[in-house]
N, CA, C, O and CB atoms as a CASP TS submission, in Angstrom:
PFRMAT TS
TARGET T0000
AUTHOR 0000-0000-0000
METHOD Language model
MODEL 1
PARENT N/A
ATOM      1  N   UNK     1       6.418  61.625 -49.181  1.00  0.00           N
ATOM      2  CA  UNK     1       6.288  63.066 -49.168  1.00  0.00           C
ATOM      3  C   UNK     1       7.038  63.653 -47.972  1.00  0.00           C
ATOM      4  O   UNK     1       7.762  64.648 -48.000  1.00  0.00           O
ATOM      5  CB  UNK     1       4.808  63.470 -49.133  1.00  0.00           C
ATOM      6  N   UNK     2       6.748  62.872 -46.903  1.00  0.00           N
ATOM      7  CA  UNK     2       7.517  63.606 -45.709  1.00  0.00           C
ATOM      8  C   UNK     2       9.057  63.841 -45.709  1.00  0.00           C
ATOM      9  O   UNK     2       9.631  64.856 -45.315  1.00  0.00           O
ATOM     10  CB  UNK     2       7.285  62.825 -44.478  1.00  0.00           C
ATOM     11  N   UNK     3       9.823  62.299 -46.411  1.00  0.00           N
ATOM     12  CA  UNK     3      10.971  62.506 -46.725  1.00  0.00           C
ATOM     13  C   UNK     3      11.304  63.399 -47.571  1.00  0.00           C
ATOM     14  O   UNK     3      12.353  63.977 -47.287  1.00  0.00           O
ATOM     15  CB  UNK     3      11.381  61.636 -47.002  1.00  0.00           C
ATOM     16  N   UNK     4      10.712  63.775 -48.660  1.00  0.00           N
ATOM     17  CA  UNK     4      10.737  65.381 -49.481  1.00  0.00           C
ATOM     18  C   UNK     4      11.095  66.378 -48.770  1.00  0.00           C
ATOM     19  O   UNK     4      12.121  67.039 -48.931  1.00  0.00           O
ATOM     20  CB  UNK     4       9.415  65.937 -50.011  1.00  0.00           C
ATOM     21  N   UNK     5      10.017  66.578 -47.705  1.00  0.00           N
ATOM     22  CA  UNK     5      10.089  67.943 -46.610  1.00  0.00           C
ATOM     23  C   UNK     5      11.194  67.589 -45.797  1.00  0.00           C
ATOM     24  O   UNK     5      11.768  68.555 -45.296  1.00  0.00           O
ATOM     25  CB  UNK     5       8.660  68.240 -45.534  1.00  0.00           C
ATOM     26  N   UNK     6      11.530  66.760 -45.598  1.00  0.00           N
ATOM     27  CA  UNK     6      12.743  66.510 -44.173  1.00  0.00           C
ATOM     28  C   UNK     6      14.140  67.185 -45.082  1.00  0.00           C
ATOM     29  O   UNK     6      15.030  67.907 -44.634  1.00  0.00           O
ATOM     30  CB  UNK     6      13.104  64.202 -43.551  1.00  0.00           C
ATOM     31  N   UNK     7      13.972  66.688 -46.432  1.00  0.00           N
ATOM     32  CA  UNK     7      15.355  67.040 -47.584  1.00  0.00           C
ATOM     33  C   UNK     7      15.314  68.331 -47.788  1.00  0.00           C
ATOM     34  O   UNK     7      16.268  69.095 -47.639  1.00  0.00           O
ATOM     35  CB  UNK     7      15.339  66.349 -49.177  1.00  0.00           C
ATOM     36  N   UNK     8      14.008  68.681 -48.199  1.00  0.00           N
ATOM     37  CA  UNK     8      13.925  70.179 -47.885  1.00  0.00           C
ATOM     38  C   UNK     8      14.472  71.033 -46.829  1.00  0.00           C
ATOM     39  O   UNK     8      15.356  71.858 -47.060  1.00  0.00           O
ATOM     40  CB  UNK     8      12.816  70.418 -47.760  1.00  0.00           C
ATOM     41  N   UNK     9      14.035  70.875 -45.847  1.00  0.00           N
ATOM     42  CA  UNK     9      14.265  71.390 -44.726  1.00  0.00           C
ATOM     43  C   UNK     9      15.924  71.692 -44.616  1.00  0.00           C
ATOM     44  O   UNK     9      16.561  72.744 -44.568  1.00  0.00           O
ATOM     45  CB  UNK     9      13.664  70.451 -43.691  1.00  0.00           C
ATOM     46  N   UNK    10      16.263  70.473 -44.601  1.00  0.00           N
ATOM     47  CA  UNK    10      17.746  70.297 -45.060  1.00  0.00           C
ATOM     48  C   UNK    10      18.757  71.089 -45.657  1.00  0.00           C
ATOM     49  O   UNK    10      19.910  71.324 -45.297  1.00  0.00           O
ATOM     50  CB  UNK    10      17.769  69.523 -45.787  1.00  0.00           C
ATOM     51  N   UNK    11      17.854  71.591 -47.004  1.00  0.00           N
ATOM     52  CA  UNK    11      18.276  72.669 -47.809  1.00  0.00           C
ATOM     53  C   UNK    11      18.520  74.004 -47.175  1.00  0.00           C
ATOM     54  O   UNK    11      19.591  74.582 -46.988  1.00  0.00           O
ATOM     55  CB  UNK    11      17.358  72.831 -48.783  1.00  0.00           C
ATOM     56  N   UNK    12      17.265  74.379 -46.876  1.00  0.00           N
ATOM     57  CA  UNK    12      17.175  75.439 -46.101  1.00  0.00           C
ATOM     58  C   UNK    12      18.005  75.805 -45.179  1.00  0.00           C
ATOM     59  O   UNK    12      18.594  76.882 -45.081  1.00  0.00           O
ATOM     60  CB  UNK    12      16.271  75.420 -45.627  1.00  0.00           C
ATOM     61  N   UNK    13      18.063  74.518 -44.219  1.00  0.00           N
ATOM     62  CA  UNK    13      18.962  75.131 -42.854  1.00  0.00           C
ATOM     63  C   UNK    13      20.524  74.989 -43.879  1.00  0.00           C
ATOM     64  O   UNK    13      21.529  75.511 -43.396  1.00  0.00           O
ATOM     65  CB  UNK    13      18.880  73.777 -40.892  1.00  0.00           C
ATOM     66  N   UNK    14      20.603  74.523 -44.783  1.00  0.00           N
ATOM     67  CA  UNK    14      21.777  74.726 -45.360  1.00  0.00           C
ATOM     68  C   UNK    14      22.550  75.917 -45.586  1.00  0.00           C
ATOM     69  O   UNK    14      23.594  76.306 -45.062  1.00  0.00           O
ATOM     70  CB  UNK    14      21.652  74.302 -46.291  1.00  0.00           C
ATOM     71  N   UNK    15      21.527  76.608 -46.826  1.00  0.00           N
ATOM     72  CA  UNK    15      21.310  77.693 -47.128  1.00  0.00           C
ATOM     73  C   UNK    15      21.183  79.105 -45.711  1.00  0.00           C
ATOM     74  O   UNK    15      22.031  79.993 -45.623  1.00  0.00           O
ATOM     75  CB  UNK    15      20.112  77.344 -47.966  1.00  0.00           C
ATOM     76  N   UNK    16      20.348  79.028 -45.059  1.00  0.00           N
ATOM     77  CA  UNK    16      20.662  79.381 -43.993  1.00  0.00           C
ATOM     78  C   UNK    16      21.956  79.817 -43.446  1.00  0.00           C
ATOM     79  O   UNK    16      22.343  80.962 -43.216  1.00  0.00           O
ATOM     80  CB  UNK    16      20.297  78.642 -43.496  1.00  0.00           C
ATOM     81  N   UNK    17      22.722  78.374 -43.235  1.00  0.00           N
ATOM     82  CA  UNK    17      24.369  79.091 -42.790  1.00  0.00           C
ATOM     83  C   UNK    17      25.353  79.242 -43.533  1.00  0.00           C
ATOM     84  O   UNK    17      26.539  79.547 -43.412  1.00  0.00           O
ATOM     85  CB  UNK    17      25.123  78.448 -41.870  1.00  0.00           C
ATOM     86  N   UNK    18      24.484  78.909 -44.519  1.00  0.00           N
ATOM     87  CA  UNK    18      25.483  79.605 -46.574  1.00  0.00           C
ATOM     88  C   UNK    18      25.447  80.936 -46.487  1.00  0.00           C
ATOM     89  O   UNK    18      26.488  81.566 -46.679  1.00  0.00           O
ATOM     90  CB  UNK    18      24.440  79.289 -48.577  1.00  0.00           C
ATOM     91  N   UNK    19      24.499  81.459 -46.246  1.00  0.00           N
ATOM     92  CA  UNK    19      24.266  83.136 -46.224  1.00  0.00           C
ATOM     93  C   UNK    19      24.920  83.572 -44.989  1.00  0.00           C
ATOM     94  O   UNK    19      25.871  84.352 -45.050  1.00  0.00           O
ATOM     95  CB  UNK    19      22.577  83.676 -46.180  1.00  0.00           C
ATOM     96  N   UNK    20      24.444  83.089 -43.781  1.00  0.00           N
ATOM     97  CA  UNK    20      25.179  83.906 -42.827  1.00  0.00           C
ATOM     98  C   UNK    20      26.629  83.828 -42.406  1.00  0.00           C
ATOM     99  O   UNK    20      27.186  84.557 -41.585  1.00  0.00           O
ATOM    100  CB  UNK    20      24.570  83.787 -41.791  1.00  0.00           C
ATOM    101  N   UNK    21      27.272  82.602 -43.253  1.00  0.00           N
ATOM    102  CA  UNK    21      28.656  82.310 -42.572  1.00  0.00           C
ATOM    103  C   UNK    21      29.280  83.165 -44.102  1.00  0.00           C
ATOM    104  O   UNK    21      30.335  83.792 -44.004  1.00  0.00           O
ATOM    105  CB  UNK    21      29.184  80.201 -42.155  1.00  0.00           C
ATOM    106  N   UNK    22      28.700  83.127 -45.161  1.00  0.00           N
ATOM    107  CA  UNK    22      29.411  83.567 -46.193  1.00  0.00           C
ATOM    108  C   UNK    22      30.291  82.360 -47.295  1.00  0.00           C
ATOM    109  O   UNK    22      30.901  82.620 -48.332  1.00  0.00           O
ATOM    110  CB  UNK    22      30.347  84.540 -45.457  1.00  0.00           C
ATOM    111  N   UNK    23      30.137  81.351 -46.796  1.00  0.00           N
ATOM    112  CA  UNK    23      30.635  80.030 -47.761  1.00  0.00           C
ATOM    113  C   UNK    23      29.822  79.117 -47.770  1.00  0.00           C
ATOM    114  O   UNK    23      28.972  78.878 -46.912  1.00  0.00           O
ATOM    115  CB  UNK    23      31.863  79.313 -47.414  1.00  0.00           C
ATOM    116  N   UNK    24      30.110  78.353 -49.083  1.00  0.00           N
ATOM    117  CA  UNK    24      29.105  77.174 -49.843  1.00  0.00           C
ATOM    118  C   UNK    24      29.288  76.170 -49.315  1.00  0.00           C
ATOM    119  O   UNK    24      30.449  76.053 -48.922  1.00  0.00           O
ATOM    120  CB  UNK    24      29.243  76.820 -51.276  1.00  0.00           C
ATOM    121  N   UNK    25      28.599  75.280 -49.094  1.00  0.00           N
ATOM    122  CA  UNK    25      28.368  73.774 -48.356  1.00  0.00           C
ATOM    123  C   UNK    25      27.078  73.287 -48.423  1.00  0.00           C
ATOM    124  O   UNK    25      26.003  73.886 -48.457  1.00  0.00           O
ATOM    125  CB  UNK    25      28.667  73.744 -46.834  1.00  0.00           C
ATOM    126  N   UNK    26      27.296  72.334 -48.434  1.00  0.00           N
ATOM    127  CA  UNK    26      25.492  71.119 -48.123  1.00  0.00           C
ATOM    128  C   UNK    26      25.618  70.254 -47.361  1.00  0.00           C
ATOM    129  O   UNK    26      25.034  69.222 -47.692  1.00  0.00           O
ATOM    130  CB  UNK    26      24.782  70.074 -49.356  1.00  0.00           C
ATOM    131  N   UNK    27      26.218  70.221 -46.327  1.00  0.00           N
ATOM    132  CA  UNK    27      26.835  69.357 -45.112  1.00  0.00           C
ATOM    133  C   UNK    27      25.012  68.716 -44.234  1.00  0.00           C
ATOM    134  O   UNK    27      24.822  67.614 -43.719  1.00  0.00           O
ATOM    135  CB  UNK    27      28.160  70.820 -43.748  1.00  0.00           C
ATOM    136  N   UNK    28      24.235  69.601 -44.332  1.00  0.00           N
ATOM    137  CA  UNK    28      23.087  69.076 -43.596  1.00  0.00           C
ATOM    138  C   UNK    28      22.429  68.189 -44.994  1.00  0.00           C
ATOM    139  O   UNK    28      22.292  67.004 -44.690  1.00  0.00           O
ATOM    140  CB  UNK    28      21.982  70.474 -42.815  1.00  0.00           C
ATOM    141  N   UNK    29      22.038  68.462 -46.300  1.00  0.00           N
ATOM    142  CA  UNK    29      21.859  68.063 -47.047  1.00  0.00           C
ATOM    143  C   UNK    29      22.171  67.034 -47.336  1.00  0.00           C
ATOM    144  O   UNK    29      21.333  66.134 -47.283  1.00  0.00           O
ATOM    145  CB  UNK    29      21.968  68.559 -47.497  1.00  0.00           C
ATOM    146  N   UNK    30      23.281  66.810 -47.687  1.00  0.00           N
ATOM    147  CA  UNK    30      24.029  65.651 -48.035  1.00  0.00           C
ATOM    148  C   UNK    30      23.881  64.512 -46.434  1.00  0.00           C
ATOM    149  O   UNK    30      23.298  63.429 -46.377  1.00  0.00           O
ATOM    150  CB  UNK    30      25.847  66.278 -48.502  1.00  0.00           C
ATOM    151  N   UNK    31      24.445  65.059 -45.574  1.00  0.00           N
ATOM    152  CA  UNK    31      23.446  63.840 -44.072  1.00  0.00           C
ATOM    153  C   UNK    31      22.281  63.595 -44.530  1.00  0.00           C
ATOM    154  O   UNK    31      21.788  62.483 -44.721  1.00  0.00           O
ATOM    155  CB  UNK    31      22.968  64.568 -42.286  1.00  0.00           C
ATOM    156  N   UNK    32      21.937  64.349 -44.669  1.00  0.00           N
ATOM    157  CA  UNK    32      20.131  63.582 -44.566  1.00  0.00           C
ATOM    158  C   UNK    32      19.825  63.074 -45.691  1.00  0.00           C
ATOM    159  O   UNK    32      18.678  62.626 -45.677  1.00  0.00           O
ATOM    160  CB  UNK    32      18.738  64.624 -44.297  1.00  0.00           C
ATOM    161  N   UNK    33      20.466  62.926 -46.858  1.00  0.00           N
ATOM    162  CA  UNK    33      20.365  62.627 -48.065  1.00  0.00           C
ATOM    163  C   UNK    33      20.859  61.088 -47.648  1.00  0.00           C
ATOM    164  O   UNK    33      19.996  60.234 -47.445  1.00  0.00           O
ATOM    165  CB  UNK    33      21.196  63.612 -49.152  1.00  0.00           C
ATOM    166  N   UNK    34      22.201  60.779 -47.534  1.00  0.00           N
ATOM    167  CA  UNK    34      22.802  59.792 -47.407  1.00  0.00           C
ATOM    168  C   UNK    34      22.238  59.459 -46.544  1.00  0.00           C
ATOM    169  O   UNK    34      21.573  58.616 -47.145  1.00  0.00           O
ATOM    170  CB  UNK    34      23.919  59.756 -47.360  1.00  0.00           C
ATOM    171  N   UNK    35      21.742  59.359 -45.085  1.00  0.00           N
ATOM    172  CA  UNK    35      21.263  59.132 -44.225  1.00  0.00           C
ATOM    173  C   UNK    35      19.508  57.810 -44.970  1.00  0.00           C
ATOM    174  O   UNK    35      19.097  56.686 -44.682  1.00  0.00           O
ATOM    175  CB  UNK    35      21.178  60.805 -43.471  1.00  0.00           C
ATOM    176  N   UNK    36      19.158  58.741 -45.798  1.00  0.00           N
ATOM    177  CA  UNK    36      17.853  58.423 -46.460  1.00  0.00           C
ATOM    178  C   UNK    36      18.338  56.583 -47.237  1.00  0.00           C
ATOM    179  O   UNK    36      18.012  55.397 -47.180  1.00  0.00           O
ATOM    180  CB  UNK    36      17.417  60.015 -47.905  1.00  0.00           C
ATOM    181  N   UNK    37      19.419  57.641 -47.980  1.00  0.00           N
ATOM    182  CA  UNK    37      19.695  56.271 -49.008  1.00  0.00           C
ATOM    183  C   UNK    37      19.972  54.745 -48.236  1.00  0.00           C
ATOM    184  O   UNK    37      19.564  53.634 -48.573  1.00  0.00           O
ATOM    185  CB  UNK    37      21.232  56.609 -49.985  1.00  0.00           C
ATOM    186  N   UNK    38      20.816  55.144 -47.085  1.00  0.00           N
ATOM    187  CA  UNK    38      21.239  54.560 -46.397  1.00  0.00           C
ATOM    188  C   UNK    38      20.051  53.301 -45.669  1.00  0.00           C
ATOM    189  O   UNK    38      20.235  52.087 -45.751  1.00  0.00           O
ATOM    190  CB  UNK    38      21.865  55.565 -45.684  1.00  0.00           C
ATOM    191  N   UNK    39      18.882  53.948 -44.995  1.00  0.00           N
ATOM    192  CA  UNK    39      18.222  53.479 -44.273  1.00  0.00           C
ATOM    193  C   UNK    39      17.394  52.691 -45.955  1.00  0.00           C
ATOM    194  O   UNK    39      17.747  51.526 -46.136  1.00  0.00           O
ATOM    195  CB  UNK    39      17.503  54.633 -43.030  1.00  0.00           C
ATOM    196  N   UNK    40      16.588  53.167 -46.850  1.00  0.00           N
ATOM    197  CA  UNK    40      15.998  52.916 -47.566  1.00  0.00           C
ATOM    198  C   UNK    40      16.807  51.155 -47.730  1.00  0.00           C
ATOM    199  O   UNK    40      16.415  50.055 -47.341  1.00  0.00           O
ATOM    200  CB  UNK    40      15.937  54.119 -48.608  1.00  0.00           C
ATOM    201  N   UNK    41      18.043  51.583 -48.474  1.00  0.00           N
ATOM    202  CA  UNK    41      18.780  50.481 -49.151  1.00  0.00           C
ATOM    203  C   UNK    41      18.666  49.534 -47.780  1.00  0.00           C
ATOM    204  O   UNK    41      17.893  48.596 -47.972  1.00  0.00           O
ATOM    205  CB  UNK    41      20.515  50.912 -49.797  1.00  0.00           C
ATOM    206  N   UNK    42      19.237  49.553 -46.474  1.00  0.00           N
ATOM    207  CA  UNK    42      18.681  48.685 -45.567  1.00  0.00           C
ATOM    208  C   UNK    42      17.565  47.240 -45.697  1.00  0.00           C
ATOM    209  O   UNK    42      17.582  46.014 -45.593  1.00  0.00           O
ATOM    210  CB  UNK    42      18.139  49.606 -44.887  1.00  0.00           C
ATOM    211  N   UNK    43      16.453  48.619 -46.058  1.00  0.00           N
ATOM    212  CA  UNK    43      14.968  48.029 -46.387  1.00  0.00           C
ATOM    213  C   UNK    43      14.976  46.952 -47.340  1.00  0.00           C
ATOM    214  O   UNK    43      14.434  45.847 -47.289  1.00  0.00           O
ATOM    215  CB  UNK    43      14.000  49.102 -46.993  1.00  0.00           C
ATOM    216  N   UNK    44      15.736  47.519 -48.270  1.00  0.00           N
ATOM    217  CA  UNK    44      15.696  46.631 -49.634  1.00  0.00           C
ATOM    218  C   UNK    44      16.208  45.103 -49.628  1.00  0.00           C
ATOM    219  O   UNK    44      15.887  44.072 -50.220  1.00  0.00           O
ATOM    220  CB  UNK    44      16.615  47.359 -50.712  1.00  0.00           C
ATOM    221  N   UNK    45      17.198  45.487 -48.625  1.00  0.00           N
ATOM    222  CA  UNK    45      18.037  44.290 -48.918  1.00  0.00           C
ATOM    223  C   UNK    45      17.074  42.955 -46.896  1.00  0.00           C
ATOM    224  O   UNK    45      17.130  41.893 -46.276  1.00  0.00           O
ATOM    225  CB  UNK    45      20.673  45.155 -48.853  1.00  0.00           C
ATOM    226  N   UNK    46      16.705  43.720 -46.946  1.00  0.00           N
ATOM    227  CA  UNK    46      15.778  43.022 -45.055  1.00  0.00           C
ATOM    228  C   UNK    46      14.777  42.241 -46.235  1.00  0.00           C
ATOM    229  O   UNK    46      14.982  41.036 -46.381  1.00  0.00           O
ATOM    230  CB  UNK    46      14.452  44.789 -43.358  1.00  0.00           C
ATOM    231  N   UNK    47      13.796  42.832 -47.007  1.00  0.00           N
ATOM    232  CA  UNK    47      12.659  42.112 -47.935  1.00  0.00           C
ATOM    233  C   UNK    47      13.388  41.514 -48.537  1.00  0.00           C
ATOM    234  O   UNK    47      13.040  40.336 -48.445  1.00  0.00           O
ATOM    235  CB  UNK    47      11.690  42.819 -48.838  1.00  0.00           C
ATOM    236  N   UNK    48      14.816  41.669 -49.541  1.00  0.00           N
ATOM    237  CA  UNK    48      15.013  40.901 -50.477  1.00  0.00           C
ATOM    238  C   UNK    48      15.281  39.600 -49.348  1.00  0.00           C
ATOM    239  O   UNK    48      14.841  38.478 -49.598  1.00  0.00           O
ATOM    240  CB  UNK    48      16.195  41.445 -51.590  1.00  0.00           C
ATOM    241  N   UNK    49      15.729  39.771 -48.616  1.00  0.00           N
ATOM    242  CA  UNK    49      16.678  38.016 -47.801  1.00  0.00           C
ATOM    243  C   UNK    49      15.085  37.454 -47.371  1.00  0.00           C
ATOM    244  O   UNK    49      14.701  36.298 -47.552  1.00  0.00           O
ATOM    245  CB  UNK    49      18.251  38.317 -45.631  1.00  0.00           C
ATOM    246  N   UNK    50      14.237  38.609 -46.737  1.00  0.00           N
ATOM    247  CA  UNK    50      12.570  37.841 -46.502  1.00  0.00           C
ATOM    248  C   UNK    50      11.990  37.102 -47.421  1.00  0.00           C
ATOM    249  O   UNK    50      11.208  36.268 -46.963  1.00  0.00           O
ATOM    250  CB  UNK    50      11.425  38.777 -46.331  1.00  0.00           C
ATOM    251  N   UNK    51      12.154  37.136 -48.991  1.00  0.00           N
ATOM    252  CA  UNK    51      11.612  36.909 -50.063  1.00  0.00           C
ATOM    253  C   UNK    51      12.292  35.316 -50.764  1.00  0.00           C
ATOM    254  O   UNK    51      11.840  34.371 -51.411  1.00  0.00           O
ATOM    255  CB  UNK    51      11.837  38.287 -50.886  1.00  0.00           C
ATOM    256  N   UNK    52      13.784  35.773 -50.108  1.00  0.00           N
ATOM    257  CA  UNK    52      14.305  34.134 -50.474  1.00  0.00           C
ATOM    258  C   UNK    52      15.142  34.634 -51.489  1.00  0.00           C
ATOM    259  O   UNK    52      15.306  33.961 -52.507  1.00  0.00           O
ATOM    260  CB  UNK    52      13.073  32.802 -51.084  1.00  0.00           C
ATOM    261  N   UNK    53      15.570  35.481 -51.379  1.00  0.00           N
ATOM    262  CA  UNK    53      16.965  36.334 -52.537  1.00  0.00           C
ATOM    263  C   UNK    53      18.286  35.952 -51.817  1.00  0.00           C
ATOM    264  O   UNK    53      18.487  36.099 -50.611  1.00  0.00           O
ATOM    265  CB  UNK    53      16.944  38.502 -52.618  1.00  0.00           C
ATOM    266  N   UNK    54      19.074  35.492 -52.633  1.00  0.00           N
ATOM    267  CA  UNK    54      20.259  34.388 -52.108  1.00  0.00           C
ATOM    268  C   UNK    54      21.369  36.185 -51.840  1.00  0.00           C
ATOM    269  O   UNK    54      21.943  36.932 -52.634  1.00  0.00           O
ATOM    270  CB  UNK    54      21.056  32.633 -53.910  1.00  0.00           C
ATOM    271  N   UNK    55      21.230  36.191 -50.707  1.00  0.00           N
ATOM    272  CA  UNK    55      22.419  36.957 -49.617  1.00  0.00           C
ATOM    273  C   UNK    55      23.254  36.948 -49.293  1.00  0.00           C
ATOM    274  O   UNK    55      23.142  36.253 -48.283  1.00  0.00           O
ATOM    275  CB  UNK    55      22.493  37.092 -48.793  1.00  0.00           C
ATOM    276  N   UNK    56      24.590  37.344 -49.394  1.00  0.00           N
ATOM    277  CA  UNK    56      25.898  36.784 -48.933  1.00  0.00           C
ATOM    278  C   UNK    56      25.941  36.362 -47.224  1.00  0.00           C
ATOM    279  O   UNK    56      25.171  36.935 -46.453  1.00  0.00           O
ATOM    280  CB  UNK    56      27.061  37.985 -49.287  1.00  0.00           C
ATOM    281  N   UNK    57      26.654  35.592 -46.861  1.00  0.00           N
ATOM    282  CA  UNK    57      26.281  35.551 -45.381  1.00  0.00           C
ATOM    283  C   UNK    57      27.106  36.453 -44.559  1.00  0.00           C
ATOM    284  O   UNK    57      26.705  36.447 -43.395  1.00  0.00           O
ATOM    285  CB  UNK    57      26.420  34.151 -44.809  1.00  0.00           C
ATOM    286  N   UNK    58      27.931  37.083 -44.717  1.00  0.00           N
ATOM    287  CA  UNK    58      28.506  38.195 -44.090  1.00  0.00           C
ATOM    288  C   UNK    58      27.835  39.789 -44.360  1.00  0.00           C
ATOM    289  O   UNK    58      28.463  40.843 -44.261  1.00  0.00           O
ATOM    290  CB  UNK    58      29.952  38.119 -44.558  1.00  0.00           C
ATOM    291  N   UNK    59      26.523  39.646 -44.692  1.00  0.00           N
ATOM    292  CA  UNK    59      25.445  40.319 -44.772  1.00  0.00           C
ATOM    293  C   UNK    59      24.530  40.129 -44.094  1.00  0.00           C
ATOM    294  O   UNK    59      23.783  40.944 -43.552  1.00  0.00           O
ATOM    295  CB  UNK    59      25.070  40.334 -45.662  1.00  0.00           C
ATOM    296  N   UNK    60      24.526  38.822 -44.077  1.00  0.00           N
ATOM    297  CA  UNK    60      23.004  38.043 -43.573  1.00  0.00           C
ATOM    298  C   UNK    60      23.259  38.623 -41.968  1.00  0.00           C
ATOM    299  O   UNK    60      22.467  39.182 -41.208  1.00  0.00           O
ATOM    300  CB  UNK    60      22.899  35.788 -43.756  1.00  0.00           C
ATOM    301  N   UNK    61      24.947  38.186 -41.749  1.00  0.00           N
ATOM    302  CA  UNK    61      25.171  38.273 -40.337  1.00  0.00           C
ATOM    303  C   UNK    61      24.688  39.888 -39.775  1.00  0.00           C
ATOM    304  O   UNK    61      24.198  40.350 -38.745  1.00  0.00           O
ATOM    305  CB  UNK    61      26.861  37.919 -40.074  1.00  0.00           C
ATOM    306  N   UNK    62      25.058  40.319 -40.861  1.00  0.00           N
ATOM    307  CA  UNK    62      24.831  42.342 -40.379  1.00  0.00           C
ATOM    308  C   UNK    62      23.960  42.289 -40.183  1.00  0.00           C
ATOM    309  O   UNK    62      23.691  42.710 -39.057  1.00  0.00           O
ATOM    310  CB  UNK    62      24.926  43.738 -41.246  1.00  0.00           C
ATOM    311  N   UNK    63      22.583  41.680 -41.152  1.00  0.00           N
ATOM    312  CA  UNK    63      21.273  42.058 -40.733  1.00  0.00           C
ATOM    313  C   UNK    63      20.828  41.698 -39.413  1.00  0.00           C
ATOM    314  O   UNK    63      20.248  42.489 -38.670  1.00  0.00           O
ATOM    315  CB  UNK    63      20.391  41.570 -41.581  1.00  0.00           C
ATOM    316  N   UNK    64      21.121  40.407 -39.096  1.00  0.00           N
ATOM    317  CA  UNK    64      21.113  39.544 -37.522  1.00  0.00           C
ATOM    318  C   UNK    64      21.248  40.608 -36.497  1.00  0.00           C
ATOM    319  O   UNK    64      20.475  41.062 -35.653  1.00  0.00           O
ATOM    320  CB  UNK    64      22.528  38.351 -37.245  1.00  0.00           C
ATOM    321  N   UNK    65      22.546  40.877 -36.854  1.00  0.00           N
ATOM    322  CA  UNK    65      22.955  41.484 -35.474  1.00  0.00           C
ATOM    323  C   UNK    65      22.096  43.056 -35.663  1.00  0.00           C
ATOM    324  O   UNK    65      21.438  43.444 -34.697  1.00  0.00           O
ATOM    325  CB  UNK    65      24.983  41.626 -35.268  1.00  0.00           C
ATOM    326  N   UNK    66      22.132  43.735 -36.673  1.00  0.00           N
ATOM    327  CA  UNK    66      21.369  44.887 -36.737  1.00  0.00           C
ATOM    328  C   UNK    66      19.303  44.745 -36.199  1.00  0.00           C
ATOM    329  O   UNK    66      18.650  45.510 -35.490  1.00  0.00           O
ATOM    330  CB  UNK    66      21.698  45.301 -38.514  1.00  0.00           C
ATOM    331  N   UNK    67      18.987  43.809 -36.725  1.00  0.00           N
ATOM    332  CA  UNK    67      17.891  43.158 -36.336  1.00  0.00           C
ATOM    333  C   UNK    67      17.756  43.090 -34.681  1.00  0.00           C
ATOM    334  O   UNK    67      16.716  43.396 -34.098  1.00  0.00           O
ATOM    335  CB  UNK    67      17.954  41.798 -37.002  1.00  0.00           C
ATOM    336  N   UNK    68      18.977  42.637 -34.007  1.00  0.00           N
ATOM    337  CA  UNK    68      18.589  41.548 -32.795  1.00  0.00           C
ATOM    338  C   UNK    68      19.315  42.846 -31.923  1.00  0.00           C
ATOM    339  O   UNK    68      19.165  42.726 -30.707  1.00  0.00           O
ATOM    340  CB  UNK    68      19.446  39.517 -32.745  1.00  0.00           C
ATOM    341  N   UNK    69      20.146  44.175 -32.398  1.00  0.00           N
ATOM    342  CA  UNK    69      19.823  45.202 -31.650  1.00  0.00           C
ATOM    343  C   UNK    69      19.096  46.507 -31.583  1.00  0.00           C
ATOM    344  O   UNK    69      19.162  47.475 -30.827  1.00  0.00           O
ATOM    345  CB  UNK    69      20.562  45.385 -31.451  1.00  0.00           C
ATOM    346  N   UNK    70      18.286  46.161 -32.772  1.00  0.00           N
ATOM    347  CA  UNK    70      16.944  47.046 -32.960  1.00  0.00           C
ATOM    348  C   UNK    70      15.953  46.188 -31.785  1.00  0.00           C
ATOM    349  O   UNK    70      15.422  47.005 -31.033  1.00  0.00           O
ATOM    350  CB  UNK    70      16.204  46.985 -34.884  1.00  0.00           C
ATOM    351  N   UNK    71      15.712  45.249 -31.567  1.00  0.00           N
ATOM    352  CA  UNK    71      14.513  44.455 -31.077  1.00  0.00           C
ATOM    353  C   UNK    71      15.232  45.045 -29.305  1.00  0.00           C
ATOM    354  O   UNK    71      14.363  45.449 -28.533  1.00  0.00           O
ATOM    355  CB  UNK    71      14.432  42.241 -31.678  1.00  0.00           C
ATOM    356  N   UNK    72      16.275  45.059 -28.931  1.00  0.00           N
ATOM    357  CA  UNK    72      16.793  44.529 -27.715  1.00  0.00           C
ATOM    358  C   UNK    72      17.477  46.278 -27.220  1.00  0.00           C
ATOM    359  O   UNK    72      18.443  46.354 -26.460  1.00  0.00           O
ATOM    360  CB  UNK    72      18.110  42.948 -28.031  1.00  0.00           C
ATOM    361  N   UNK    73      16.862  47.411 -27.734  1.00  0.00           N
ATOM    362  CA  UNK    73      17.261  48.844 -27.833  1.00  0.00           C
ATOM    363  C   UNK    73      18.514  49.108 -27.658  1.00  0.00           C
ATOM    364  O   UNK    73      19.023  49.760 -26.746  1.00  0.00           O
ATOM    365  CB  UNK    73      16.650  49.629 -26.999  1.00  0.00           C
ATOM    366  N   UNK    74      19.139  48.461 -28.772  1.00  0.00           N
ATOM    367  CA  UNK    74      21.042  48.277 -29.251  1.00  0.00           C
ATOM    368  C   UNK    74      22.014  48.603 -27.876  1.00  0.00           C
ATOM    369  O   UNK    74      22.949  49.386 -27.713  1.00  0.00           O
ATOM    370  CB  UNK    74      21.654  49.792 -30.732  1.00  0.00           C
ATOM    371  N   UNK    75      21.208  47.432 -26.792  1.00  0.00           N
ATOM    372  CA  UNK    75      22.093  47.387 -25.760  1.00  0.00           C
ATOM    373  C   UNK    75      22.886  45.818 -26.072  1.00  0.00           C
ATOM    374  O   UNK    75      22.288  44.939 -26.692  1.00  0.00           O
ATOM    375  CB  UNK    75      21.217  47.572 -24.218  1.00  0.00           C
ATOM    376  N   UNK    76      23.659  45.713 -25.784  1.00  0.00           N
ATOM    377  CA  UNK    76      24.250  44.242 -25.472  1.00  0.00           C
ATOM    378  C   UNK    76      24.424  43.873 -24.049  1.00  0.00           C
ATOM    379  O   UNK    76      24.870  42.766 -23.748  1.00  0.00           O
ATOM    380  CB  UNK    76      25.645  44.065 -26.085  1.00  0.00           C
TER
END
């Protein structure tokens, strides 16, 4: 639900500078949209390799390193 309201929101401030600038766009929309898909699909594919779903390893490696600079606050 919250992600609903965040897309929403989205809209709005869209709309927002649709009206006051006078031209069409969904530039905040579409971020936070893709942004969503983006992180979600992440998810999908972190459980599928947890579960024992055969992964390419030049994936596996992304997750590693995405993993090991989430844990380590993506300093190197």
């Amino acid at each position: 639900m919250l992600i609903l309201c965040i897309v929403g929101l989205a809209a709005l401030i869209d709309h927002a500078i649709t009206v006051s600038a006078g031209i069409e766009m969904a530039a905040v929309t579409g971020a936070t949209c893709l942004w969503f898909v983006a992180s979600e699909g992440l998810s999908i594919l972190e459980n599928a390799a947890a579960m024992g779903v055969p992964i390419p390893k030049a994936m596996t490696r992304a997750l590693e390193i995405m993993r090991k600079n989430g844990e380590d606050g993506g300093m190197e």
